[in-house]
C-alpha positions as CSV (number, residue, x, y, z in Angstrom):
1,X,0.0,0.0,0.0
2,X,2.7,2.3,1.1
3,X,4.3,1.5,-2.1
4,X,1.4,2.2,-4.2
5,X,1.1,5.8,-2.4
6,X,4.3,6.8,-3.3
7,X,4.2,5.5,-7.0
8,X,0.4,7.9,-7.2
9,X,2.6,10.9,-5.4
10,X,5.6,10.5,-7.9
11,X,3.2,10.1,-10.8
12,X,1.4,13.1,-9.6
13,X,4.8,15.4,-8.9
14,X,6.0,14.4,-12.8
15,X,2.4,15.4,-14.1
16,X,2.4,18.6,-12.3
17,X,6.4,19.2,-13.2
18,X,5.9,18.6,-16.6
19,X,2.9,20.8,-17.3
20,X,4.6,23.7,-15.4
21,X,7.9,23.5,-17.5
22,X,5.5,23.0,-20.5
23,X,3.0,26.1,-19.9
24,X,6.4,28.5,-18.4
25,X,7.9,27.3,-21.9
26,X,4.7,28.3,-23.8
27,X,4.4,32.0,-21.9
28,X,8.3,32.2,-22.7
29,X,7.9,31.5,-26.4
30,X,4.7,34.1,-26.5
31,X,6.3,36.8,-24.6
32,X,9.6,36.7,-26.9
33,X,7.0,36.7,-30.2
34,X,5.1,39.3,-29.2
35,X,7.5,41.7,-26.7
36,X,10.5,42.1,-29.3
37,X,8.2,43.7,-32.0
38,X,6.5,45.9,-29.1
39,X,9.8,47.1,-28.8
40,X,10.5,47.6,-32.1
41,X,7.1,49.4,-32.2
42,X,8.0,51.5,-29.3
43,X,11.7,52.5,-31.4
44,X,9.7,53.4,-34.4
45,X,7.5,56.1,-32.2
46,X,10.5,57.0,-30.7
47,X,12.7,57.6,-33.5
48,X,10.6,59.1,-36.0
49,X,9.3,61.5,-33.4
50,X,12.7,62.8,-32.9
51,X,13.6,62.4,-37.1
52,X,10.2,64.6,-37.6
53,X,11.3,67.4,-35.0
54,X,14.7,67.9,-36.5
55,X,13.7,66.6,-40.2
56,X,16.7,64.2,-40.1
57,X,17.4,60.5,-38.3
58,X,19.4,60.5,-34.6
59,X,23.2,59.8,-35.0
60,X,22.0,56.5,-32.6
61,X,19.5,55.2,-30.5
62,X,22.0,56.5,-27.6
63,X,19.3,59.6,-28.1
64,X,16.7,57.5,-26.1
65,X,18.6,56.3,-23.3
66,X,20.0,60.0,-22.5
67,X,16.2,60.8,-21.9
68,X,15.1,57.5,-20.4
69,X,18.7,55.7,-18.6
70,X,18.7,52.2,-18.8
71,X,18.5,51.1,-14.7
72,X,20.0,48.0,-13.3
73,X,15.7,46.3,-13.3
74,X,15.7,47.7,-16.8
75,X,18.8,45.9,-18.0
76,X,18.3,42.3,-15.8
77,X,14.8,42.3,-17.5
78,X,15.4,43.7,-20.4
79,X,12.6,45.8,-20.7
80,X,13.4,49.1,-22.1
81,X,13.1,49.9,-25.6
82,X,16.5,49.9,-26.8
83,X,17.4,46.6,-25.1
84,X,15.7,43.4,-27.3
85,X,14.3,41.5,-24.9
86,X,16.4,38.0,-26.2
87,X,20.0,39.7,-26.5
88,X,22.6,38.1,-24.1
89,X,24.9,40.7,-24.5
90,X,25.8,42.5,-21.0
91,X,25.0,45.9,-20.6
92,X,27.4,47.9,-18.9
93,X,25.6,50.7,-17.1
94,X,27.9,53.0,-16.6
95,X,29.1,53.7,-20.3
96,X,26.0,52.5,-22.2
97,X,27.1,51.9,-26.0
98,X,24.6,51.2,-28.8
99,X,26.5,48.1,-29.6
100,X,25.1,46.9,-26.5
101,X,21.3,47.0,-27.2
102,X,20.9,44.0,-29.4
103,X,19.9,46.1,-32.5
104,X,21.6,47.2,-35.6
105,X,19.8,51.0,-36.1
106,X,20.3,52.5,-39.7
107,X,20.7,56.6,-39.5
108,X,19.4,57.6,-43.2
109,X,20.3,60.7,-42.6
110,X,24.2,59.8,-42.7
111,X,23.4,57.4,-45.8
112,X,22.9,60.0,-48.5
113,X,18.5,61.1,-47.6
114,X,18.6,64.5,-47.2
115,X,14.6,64.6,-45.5
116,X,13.3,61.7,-43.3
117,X,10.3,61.9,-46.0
118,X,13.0,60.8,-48.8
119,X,14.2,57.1,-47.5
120,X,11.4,54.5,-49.0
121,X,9.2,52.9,-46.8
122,X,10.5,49.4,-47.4
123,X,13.7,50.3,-45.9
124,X,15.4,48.6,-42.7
125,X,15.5,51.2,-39.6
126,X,16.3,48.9,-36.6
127,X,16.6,45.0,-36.5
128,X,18.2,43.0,-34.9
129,X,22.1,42.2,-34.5
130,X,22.3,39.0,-34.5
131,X,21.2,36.0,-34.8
132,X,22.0,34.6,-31.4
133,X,19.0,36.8,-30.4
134,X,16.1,34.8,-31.7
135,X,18.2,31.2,-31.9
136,X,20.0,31.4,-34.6
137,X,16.5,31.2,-36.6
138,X,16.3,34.9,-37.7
139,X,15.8,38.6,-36.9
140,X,12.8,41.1,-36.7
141,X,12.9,43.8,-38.9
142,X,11.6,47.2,-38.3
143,X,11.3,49.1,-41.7
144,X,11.1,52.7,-42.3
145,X,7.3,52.9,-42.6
146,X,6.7,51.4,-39.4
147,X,5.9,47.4,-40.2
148,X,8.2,44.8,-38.4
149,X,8.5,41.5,-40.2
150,X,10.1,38.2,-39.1
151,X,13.3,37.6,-41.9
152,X,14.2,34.1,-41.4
153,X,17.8,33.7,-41.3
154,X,18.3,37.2,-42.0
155,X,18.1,36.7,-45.0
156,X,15.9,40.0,-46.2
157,X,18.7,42.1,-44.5
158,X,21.4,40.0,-46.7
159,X,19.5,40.2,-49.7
160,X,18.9,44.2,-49.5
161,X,23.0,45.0,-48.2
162,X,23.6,42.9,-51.4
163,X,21.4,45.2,-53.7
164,X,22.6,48.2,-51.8
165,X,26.4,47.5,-51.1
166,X,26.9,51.3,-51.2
167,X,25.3,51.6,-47.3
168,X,27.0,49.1,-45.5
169,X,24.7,47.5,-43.4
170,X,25.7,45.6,-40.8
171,X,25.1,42.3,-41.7
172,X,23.7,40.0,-38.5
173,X,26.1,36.8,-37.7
């Protein structure tokens, strides 16, 4: 009997063990769909707000974290704006660089578009680094007229560097 009781309690412990790790697994792989193109969203109001008060694109998303610092919650979370939420890279809160955020940010304005109006809509703003970020599987892309797209592999960002050599884009690795 005593046997029988701890077999039912084992069986039980596994059942409920199992559908914890499954359902933490499922809200993982929801919040990392959903929160990286929020914060893309959130850098597309951002930027463009600043690129329509001085009709021309910030130097770098540094812009943002000047008016809103990154805190030490902020950065263990990752839940500002500039950070994407799956980036391991460590953020160093003291000298916050934009190589740090997780995203590659294209300034049009240094890349020959004299008016933010100029750059076609189409065009990549922000997305991110690497590939590391997201698996290895791809990156999000945040374009210029304020869609974010899933490019598998990266290979939307490869395939526009490659027909536009003359902007060097960083290419994510």
């Amino acid at each position: 009997m005593v046997v029988l009781l701890v077999c039912a309690v084992y069986t039980v412990y596994v059942a409920v063990s199992w559908y914890h790790e499954a359902r933490r697994f499922s809200e993982l792989k929801i919040r990392y769909q959903y929160e990286c193109p929020m914060h893309l969203i959130d850098l597309y109001d951002l930027i463009i707000a600043s690129a329509r008060e001085h009709d021309r694109f910030p130097e770098d998303l540094t812009f943002i974290t000047k008016k809103w610092p990154i805190g030490q919650y902020n950065a263990r979370m990752r839940i500002h704006p500039v950070l994407c939420p799956r980036s391991q890279t460590p953020i160093d809160l003291e000298r916050v660089t934009a190589d740090s955020f997780g995203y590659a940010y294209v300034n049009w304005s240094a890349k020959s578009f004299a008016h933010v109006a100029d750059v076609p809509g189409e065009y990549p703003l922000v997305y991110d680094r690497t590939l590391s970020n997201h698996s290895g599987r791809g990156v999000f892309v945040l374009r210029i007229n304020g869609s974010v797209v899933w490019d598998p592999g990266a290979k939307w960002v490869r395939d526009f560097s490659g027909a536009h050599p003359e902007y060097h884009l960083l290419i994510p690795q």
